[in-house]
Structure formats: structure tokens, C-alpha cells
MOPAC internal coordinates of N, CA, C and O (Angstrom, degrees):
PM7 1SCF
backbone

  N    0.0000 0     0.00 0     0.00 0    0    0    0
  C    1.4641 1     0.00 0     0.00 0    1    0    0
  C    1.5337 1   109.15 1     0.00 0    2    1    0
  O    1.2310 1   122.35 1   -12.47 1    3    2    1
  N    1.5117 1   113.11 1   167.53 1    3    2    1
  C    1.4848 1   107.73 1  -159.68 1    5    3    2
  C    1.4901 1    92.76 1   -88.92 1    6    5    3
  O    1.2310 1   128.83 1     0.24 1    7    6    5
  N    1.5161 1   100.58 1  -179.76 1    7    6    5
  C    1.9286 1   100.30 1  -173.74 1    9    7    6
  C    2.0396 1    79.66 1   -83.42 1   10    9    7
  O    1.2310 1   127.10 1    -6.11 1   11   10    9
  N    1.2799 1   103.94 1   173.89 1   11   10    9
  C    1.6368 1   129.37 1   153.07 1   13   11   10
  C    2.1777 1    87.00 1    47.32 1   14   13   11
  O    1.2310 1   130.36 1  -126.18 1   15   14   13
  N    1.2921 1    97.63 1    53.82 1   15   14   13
  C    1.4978 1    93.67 1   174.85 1   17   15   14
  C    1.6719 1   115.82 1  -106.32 1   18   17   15
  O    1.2310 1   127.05 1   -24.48 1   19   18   17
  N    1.3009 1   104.04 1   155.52 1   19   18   17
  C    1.7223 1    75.74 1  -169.48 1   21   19   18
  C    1.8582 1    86.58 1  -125.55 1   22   21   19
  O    1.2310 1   129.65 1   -46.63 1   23   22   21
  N    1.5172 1    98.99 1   133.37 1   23   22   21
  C    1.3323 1   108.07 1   176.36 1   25   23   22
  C    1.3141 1   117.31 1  -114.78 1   26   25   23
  O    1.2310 1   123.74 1   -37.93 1   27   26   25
  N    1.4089 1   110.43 1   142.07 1   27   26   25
  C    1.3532 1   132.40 1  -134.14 1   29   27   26
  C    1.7047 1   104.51 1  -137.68 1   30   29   27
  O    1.2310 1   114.21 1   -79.26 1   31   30   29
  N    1.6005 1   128.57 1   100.74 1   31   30   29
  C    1.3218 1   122.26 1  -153.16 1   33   31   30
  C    2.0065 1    93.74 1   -86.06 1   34   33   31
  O    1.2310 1   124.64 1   -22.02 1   35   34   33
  N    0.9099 1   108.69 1   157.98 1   35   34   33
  C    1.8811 1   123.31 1  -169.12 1   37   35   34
  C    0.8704 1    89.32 1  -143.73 1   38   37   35
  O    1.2310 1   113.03 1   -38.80 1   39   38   37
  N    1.7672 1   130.78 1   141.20 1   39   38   37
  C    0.8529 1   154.55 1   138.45 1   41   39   38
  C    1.6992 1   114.11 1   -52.17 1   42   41   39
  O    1.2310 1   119.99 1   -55.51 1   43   42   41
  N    1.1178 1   117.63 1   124.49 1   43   42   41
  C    1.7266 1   136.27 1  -148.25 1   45   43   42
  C    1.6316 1    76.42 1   -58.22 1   46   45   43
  O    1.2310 1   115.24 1   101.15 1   47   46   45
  N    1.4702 1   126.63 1   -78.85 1   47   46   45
  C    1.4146 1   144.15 1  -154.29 1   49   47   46
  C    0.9876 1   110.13 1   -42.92 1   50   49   47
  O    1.2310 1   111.44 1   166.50 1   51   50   49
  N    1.8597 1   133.73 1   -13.50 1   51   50   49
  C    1.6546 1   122.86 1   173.69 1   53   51   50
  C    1.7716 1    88.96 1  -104.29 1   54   53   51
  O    1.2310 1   110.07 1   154.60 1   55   54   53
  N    1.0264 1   136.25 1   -25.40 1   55   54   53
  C    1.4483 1   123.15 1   167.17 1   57   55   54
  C    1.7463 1   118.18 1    20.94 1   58   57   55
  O    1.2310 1   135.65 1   101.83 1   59   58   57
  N    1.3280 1    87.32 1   -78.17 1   59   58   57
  C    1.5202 1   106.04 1   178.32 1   61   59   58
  C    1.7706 1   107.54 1   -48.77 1   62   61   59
  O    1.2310 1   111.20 1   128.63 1   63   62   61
  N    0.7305 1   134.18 1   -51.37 1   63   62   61
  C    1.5442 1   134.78 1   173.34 1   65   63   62
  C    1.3256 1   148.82 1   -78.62 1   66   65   63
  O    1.2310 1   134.75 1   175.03 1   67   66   65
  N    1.5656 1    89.07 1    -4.97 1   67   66   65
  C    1.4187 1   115.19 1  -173.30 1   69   67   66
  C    1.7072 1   125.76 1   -58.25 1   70   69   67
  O    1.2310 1   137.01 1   122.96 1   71   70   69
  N    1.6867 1    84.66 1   -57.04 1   71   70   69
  C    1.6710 1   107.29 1   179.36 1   73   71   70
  C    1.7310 1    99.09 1   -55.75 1   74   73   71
  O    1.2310 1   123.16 1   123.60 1   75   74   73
  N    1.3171 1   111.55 1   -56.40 1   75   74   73
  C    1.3445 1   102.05 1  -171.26 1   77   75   74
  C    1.7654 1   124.00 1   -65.76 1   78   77   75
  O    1.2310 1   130.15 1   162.41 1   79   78   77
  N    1.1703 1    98.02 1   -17.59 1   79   78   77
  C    1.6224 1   107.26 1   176.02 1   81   79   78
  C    1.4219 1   101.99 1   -75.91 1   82   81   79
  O    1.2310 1   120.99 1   149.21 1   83   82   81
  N    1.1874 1   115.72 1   -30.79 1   83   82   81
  C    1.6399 1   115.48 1  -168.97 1   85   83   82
  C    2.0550 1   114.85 1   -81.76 1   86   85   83
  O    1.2310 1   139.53 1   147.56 1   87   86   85
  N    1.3272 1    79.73 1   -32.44 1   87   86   85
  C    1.8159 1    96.73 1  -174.74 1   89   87   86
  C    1.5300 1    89.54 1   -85.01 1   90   89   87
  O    1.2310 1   104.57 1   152.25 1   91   90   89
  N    1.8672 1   146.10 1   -27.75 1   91   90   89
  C    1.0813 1   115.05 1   158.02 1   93   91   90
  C    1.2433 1   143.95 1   -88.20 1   94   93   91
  O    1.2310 1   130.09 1  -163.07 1   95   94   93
  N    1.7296 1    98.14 1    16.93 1   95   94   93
  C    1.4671 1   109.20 1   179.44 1   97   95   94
  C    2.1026 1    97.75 1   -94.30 1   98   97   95
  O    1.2310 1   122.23 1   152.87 1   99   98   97
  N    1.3238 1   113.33 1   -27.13 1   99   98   97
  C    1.7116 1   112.20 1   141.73 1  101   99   98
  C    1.2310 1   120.26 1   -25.11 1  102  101   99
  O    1.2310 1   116.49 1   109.11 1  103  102  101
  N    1.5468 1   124.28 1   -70.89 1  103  102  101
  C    0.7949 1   131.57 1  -111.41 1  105  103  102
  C    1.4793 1    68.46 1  -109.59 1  106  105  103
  O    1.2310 1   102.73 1   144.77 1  107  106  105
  N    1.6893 1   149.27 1   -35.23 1  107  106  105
  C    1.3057 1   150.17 1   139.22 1  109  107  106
  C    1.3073 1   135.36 1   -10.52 1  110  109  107
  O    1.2310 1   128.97 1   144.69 1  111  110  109
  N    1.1507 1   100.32 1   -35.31 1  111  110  109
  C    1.7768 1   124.15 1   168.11 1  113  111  110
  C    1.2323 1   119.49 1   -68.70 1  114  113  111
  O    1.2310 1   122.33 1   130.54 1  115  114  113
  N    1.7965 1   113.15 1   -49.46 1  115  114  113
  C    1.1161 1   103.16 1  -160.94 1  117  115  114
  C    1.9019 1    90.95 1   -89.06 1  118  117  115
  O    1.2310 1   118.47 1   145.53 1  119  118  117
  N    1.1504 1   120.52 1   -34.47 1  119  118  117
  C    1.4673 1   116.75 1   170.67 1  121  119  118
  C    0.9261 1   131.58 1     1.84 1  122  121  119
  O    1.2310 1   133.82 1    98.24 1  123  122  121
  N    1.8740 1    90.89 1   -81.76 1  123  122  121
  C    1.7286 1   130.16 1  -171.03 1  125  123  122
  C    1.3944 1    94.79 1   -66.44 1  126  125  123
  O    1.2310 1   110.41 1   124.63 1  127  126  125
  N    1.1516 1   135.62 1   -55.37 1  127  126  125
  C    1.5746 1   143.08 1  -167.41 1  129  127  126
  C    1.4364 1    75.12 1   -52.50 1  130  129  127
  O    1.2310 1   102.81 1    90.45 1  131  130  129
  N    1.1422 1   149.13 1   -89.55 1  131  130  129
  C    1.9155 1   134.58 1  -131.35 1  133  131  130
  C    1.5088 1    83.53 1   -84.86 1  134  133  131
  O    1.2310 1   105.90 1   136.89 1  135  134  133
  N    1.0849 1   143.77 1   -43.11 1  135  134  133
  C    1.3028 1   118.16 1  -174.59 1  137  135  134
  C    1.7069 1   121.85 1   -71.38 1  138  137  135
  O    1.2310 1   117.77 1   171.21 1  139  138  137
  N    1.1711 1   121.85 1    -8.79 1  139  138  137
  C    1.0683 1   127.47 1   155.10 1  141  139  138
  C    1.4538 1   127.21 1   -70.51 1  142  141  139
  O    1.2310 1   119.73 1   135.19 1  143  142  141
  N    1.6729 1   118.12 1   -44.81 1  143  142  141
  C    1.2966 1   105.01 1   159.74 1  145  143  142
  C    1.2679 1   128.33 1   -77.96 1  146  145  143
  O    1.2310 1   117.73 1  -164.55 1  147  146  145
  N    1.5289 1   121.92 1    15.45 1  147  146  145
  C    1.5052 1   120.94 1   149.31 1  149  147  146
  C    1.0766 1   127.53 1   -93.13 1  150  149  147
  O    1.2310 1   131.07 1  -152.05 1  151  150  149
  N    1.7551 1    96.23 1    27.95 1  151  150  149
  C    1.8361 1    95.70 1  -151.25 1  153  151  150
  C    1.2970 1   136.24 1    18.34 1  154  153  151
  O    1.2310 1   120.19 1  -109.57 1  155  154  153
  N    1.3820 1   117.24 1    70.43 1  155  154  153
  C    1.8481 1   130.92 1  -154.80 1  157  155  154
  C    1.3970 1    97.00 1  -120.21 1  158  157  155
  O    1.2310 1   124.36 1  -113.20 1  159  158  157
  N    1.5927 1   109.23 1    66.80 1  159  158  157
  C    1.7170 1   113.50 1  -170.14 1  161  159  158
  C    1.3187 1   120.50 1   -76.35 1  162  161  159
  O    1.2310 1   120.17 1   167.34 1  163  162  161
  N    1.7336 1   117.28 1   -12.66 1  163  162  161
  C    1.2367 1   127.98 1  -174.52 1  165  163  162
  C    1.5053 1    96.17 1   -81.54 1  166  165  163
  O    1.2310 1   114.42 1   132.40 1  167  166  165
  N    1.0888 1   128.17 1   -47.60 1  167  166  165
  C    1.8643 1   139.27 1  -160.55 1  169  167  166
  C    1.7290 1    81.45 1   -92.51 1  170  169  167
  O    1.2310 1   100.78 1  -151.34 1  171  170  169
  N    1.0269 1   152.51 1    28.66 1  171  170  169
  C    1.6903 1   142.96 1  -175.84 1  173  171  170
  C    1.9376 1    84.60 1  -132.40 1  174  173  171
  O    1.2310 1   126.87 1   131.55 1  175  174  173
  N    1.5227 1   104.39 1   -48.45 1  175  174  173
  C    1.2611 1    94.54 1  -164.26 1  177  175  174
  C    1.4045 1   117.09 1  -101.42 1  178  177  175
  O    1.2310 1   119.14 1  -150.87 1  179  178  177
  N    2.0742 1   119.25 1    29.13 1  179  178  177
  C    0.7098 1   132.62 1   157.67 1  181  179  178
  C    1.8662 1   116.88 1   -95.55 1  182  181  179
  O    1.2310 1   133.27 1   144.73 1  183  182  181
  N    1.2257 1    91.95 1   -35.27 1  183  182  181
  C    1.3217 1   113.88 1  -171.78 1  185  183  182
  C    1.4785 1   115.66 1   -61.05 1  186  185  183
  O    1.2310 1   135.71 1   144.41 1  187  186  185
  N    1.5315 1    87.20 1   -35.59 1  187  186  185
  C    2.3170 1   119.12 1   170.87 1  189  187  186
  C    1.5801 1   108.85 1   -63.20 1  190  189  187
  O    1.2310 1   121.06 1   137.57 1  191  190  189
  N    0.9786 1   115.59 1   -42.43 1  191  190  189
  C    1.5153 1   135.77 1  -152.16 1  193  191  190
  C    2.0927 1    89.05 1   -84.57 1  194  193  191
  O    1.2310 1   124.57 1   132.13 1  195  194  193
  N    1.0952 1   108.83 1   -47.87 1  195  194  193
  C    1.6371 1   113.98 1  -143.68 1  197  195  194
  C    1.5723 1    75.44 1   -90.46 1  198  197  195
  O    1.2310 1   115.56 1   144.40 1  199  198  197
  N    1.7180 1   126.03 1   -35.60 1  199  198  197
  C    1.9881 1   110.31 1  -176.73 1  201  199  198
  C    1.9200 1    94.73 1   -62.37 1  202  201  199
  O    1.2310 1   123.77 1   131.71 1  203  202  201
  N    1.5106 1   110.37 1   -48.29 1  203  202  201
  C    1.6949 1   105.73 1  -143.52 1  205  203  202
  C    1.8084 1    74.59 1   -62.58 1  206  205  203
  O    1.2310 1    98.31 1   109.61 1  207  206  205
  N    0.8996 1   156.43 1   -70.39 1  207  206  205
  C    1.7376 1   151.25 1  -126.45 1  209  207  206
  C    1.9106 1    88.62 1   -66.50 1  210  209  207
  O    1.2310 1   127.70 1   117.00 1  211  210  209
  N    1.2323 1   102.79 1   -63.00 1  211  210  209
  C    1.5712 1   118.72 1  -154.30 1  213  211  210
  C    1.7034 1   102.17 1   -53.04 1  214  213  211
  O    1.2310 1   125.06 1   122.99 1  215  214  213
  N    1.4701 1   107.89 1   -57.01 1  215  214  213
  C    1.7333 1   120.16 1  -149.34 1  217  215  214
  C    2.1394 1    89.36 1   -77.80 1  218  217  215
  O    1.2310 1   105.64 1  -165.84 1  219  218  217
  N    0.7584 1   144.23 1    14.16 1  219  218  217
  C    1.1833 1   130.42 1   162.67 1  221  219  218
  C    1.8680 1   106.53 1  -126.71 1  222  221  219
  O    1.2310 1   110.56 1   170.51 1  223  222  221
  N    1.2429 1   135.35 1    -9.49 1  223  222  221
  C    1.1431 1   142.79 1   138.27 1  225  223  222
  C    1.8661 1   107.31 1   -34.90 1  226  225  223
  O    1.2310 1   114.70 1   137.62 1  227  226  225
  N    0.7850 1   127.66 1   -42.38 1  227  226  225
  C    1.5113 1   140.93 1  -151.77 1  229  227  226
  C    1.3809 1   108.00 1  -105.09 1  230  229  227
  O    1.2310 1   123.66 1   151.60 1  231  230  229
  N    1.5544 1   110.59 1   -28.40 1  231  230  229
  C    1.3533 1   109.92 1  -167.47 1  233  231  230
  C    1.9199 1   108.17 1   113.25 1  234  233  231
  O    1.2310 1   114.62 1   138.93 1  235  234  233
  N    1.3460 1   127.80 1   -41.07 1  235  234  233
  C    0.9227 1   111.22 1   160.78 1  237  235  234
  C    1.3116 1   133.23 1   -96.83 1  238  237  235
  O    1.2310 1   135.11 1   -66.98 1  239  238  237
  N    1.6144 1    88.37 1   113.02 1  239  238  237
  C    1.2245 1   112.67 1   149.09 1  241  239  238
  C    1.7162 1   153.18 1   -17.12 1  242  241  239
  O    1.2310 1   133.96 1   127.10 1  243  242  241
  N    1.3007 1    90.61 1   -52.90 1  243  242  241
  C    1.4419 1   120.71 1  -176.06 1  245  243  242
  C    1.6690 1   109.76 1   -76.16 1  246  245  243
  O    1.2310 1   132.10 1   142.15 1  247  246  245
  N    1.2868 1    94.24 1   -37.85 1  247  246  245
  C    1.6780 1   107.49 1  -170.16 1  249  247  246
  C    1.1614 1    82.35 1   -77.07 1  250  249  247
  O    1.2310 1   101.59 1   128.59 1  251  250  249
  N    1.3646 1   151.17 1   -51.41 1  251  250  249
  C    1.5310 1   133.11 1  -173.48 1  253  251  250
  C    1.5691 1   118.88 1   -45.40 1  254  253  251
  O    1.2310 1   125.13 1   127.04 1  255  254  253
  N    1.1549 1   107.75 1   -52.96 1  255  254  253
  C    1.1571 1   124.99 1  -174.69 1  257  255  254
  C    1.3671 1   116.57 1   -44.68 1  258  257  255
  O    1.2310 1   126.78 1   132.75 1  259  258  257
  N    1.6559 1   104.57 1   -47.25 1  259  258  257
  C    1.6442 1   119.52 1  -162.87 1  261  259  258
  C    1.3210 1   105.71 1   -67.98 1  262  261  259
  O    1.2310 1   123.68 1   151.11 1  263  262  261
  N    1.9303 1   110.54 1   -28.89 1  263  262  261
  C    1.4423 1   119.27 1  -148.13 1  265  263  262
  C    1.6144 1    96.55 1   -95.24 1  266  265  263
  O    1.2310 1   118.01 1   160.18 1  267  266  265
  N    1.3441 1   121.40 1   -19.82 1  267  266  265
  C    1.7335 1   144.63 1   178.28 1  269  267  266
  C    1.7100 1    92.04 1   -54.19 1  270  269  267
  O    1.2310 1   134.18 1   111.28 1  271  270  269
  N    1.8562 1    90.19 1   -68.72 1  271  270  269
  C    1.7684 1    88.84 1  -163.35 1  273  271  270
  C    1.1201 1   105.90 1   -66.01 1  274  273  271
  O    1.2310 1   113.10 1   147.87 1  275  274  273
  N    1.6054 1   130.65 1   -32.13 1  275  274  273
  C    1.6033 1   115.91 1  -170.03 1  277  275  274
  C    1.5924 1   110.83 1   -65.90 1  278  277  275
  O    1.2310 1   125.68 1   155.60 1  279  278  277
  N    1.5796 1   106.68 1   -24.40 1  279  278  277
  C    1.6260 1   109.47 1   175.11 1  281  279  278
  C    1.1787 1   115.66 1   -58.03 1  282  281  279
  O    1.2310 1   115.34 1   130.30 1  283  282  281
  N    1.4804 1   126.45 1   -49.70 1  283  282  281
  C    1.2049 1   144.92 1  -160.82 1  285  283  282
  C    1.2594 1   111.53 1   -56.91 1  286  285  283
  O    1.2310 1   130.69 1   130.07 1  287  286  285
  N    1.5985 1    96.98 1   -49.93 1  287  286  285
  C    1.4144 1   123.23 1  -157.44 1  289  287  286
  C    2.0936 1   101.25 1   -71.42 1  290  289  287
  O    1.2310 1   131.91 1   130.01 1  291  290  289
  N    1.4672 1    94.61 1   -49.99 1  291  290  289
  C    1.5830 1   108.25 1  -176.80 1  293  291  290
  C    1.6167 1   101.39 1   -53.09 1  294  293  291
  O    1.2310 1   119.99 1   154.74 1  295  294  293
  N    1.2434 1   117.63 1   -25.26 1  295  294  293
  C    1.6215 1   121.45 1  -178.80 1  297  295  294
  C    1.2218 1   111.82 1   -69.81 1  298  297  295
  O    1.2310 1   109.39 1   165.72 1  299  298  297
  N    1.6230 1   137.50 1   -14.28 1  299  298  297
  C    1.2286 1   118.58 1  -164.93 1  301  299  298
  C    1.9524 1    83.40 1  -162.22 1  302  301  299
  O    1.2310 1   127.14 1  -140.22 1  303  302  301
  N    1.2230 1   103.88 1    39.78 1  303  302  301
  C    1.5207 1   111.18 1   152.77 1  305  303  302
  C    1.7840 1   109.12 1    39.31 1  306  305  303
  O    1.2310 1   124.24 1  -116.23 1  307  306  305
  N    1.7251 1   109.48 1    63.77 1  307  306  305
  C    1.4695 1   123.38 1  -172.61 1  309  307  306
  C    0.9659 1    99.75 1  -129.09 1  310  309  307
  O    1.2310 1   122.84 1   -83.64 1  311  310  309
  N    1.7516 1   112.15 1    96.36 1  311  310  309
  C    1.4522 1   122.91 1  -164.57 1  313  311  310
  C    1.9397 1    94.64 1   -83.09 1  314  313  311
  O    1.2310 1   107.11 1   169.08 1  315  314  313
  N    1.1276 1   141.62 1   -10.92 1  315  314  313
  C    1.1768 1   139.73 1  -121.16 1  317  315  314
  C    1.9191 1    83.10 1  -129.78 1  318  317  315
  O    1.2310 1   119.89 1   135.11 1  319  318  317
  N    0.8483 1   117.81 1   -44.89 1  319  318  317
  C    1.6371 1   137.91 1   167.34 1  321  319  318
  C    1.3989 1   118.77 1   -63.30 1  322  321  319
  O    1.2310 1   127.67 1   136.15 1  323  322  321
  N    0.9881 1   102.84 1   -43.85 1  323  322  321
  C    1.9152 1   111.42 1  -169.45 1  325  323  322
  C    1.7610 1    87.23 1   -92.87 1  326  325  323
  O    1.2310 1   114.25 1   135.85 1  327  326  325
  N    1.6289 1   128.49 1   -44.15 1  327  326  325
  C    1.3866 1    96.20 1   175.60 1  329  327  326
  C    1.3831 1   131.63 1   -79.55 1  330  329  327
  O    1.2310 1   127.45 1  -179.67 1  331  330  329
  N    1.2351 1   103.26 1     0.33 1  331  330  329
  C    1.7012 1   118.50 1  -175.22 1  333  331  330
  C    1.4907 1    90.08 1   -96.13 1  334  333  331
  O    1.2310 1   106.47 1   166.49 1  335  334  333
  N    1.1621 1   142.76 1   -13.51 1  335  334  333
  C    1.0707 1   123.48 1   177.60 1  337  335  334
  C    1.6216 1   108.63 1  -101.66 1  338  337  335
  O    1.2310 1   110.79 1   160.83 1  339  338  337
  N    0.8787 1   134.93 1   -19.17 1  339  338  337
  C    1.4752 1   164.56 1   135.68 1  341  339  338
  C    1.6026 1   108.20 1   -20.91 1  342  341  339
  O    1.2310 1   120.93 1   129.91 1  343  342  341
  N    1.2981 1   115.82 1   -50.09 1  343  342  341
  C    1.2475 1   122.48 1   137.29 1  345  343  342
  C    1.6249 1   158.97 1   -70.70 1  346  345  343
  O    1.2310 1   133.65 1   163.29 1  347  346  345
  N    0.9274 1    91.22 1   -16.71 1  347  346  345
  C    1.4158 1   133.45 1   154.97 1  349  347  346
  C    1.5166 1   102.91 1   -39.66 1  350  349  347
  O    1.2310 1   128.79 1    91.58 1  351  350  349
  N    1.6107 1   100.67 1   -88.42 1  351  350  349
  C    1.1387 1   118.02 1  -172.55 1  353  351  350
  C    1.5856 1   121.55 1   -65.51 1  354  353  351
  O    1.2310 1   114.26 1   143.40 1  355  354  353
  N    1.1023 1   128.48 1   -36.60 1  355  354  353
  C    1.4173 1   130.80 1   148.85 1  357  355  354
  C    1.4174 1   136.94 1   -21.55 1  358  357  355
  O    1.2310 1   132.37 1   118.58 1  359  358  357
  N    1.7058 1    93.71 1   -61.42 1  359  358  357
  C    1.6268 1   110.18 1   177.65 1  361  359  358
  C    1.8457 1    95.90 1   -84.84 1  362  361  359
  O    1.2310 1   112.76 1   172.35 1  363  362  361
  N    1.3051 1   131.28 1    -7.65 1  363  362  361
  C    1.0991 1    99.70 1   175.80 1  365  363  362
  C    2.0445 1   107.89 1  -108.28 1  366  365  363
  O    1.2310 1   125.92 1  -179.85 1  367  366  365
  N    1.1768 1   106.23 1     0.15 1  367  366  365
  C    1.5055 1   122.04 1   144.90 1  369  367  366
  C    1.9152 1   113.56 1   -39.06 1  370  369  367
  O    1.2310 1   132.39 1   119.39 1  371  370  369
  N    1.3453 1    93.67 1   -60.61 1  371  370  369
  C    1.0730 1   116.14 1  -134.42 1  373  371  370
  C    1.8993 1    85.75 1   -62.81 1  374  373  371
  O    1.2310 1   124.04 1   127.95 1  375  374  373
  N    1.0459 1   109.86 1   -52.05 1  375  374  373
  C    1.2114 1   149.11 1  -156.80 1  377  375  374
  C    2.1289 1   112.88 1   -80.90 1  378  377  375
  O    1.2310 1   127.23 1   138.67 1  379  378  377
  N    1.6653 1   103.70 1   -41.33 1  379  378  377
  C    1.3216 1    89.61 1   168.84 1  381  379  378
  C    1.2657 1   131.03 1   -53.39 1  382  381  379
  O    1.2310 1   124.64 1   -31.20 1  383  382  381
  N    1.6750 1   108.69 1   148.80 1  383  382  381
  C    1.5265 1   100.56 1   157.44 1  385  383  382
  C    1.1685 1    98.05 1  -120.04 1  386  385  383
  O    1.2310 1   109.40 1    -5.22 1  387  386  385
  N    1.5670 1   137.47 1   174.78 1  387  386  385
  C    1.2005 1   154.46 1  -128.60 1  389  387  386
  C    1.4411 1    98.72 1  -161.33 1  390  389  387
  O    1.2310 1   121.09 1   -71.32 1  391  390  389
  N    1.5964 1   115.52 1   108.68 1  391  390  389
  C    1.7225 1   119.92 1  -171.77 1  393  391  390
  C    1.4710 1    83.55 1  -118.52 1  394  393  391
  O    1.2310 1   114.45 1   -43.54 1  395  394  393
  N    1.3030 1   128.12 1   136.46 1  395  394  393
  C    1.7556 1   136.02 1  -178.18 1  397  395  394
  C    1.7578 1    88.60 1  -108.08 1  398  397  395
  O    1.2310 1   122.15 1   -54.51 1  399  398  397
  N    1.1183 1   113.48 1   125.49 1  399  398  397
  C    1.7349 1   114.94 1   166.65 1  401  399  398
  C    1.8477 1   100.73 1  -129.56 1  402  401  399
  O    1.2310 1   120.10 1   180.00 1  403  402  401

């Protein structure tokens, strides 16, 4: 296992969906990043709204969290928050492991 990994227990039965939920919370990063330099805070703080519901459905947690502040943040136009959180979520991408019980 990797050093500084953070493992994350899943219920065996979403298995099948996991990887792809995870590779489109990737695919979330790079999004928000261009929608931020269009300053596109309405589509940033939809995009926030749809991680915080989804990433604790699944088991993560964390991804809720990230998708809370990027909401928050898209509400009152905190470019400095939403990219730090933007990172956030990346390095903690980067970093899950995935235990199926």
C-alpha cells in the first residue's frame, strides 16, 4: 500500500461503480479549474452541490466535504477557496485506497 494513503471502507455492492465515480470526480477538477477561469460560479456551485450529495452516498466522506466548500465558496465568488479546494480533492484522489467489505 502507498505511504500517507487514505483508506476508505465501500460497501462490496457499489464495487462496480466506484472506479468510475472516482475517475469523474478527476474529471471534476479539471472542470471546475476552466470553469473558474471563466468565472462560471453558478455551473462551479452546481458542480459543488452534486460532489457534497454524491461523495458520502459512496462512502466518501471527504469528497463531501470538498464539494460543501466548493459550494459555499461558488456562493460568494472565492476563487482562492474553490482552487485550494480543487486541490484538496486531487491530492486526496491521488492518495485513496478503496477496501470493498
Amino acid at each position: 500500500m502507498m505511504v500517507n494513503a487514505i483508506v476508505v471502507e465501500v460497501d462490496i455492492e457499489v464495487q462496480s461503480i466506484v472506479p468510475e465515480f472516482l475517475d469523474n470526480r478527476r474529471k471534476d477538477c479539471l472542470l471546475i479549474s476552466s470553469l473558474l477561469n471563466g468565472e462560471l460560479f453558478k455551473e462551479i456551485n452546481t458542480l459543488g452541490h452534486r460532489m457534497k450529495g454524491a461523495g458520502g452516498s459512496y462512502g466518501f466522506d471527504d469528497i463531501s466535504e470538498v464539494g460543501e466548500a466548493i459550494e459555499e465558496a461558488a456562493l460568494i465568488r472565492d476563487k482562492e477557496t474553490i482552487s485550494n479546494s480543487i486541490e484538496r480533492l486531487s491530492n486526496y484522489l491521488d492518495r485513496v485506497v478503496v477496501k470493498y467489505v
